[in-house]
N, C-alpha and C positions, 0 to 999 in steps of 0.2 A: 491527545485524548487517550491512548491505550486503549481502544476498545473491551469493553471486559462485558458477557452476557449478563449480564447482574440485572435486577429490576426494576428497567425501565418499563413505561407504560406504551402499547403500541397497540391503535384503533385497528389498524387495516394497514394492510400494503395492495398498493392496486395498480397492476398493470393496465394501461390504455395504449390503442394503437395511436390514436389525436383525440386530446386533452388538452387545457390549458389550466388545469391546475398546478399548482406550485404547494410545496417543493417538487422537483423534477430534476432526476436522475438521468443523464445524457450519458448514452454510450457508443462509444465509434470503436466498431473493431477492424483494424488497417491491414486486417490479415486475407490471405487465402483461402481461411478454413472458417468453418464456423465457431465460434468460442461458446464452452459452454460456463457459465461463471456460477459458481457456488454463492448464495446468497443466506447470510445470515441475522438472526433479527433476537431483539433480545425478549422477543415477546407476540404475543399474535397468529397473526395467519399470511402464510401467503399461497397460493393456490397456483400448483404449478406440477406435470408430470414430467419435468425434465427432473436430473440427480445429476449431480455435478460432485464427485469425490463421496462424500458420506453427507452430503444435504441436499434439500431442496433448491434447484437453481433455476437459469435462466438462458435461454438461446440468443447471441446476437448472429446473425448471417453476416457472410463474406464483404468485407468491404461495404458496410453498412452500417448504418445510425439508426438504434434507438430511443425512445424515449421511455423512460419508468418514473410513475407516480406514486410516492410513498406518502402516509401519514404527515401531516408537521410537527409531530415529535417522535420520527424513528429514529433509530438508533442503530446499526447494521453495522456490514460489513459484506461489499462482493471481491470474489476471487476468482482468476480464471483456473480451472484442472484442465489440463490436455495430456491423454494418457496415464492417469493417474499420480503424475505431477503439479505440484501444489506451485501455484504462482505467486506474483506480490498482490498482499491484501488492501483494498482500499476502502476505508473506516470514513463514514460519512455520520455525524449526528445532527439533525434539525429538530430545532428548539422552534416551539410555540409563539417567541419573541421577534422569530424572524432569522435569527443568528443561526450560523451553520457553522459546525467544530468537525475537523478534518484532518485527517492523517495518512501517510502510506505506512503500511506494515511488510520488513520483509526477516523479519524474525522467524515466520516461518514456512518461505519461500520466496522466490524470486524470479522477474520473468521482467522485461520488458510494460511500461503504463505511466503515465500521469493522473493529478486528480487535482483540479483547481474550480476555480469556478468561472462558467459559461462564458463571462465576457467578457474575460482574457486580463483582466484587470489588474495592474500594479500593489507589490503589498504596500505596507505604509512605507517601508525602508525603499523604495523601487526597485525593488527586485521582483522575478518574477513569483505569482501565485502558485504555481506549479508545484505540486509536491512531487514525487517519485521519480523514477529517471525514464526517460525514451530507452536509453540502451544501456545498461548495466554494464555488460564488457566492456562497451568502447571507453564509459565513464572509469573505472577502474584502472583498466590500462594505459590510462593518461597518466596515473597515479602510480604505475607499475616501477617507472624507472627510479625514482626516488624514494622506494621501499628499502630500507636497512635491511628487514628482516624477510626476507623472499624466500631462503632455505626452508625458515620455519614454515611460512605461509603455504609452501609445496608439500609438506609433511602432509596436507588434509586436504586429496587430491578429489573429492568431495564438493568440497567448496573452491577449489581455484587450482589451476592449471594452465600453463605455461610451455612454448614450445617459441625459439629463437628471441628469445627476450622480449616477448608480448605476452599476455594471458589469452589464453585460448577456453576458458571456460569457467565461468563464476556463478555460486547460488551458495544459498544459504539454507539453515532451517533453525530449529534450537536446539539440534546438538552442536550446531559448527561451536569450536573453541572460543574461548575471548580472542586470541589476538588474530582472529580471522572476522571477528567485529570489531574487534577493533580498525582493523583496515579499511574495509566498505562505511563505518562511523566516521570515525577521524583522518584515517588518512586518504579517502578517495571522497570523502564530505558529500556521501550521498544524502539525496531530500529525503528521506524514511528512516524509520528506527530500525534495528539491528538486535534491539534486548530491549526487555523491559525499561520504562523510566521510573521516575519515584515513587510514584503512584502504585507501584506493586508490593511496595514493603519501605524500613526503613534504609535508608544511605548507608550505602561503606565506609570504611575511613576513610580521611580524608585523602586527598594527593595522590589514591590506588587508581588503575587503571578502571576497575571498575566503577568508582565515581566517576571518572573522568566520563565512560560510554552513557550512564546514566543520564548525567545533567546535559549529554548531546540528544540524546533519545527526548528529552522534554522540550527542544528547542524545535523539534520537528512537526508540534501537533501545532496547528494553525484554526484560525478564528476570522469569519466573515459575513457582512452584512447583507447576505444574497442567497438564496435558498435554491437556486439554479445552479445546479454542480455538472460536471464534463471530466468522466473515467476517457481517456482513450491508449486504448490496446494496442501494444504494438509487435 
């Protein structure tokens, strides 16, 4: 999907404590702390005195599930900010028809989340629906030992850090370099994009590394017949 705020139509965003409208936005946050999740909409209103980074957001308490009722054609994106760090963004769009297009973004942040949908379902391929990773470090440094290029990837202490030949610390934003998306893209094969996909202009030449991150960035936005989605925070 690439989330981009562009002009989409959007009635209302409507929180409810118990509702059974649909679509519905399930959020489990597995933490200690309360999450406050930045919530973004390409249009409308949403009524809310929490601030979460530079937007209007959203409160989930400790170790707790809620539920959010949005329009059937918003278009969004929530994130968590803790401390004024930017986490992975999670891009939900619901169509009118029923369909739900969906994505994790960590282009510009990263933190611990999945985002699939509610009833745990198989994609068509069976693999799982899950987009995003539970743990980023541990996914990465699974990936660590058969990185060529480590030296380089240690130059942008930033984005990735290492101590007795494990990484001890990974994120991203949009200044980290290509070949430090390149790494969390291709060679640690996280479920979220890393950079822009096609959708943001025209393709590079061909065979360049930056095609290559590209046409991986487009393989990550996912499509499903169920308008019940499930962020859970980790």
């Amino acid at each position: 999907m690439h989330f981009q705020l562009l002009a989409f139509s959007l009635a209302s965003f409507l929180y409810a404590a118990e509702s059974s409208a649909n679509p519905v936005i399930t959020i489990h946050n597995t933490n200690t702390y309360t999450l406050c999740l930045k919530v973004e909409t390409s249009g409308g209103s949403f009524t809310t005195t929490t601030i979460c980074g530079d937007a209007p957001g959203i409160n989930v308490a400790p170790m707790k599930i809620s539920n959010f009722y949005p329009s059937d054609n918003w278009n969004g994106a929530i994130t968590p900010v803790r401390d004024h760090v930017v986490g992975t963004r999670f891009e939900i769009n619901f169509s009118q028809s029923g369909m739900t297009w969906y994505d994790v973004d960590m282009e510009m942040g990263m933190s611990g989340g999945t985002l699939g949908p509610s009833d745990n379902r198989k994609r068509g391929n069976g693999e799982s629906s899950l987009a995003g990773e539970q743990d980023p470090l541990a996914k990465a440094d699974d990936a660590w030992a058969h990185t060529v290029n480590q030296g380089e990837l240690l130059a942008y202490p930033n984005y990735i850090t290492a101590s007795n030949g494990h990484l001890t610390h990974v994120y991203m934003d949009k200044q980290a370099p290509e070949s430090v998306q390149a790494f969390f893209q291709l060679g640690a094969d996280f479920k979220a994009y890393m950079g822009p996909g096609s959708q943001a202009g025209k393709m590079p030449p061909q065979g360049t590394l930056a095609e290559q991150l590209i046409r991986a960035a487009d393989q990550k936005s996912w499509t499903v017949d169920t308008q019940a989605m499930t962020i859970t925070i980790y």
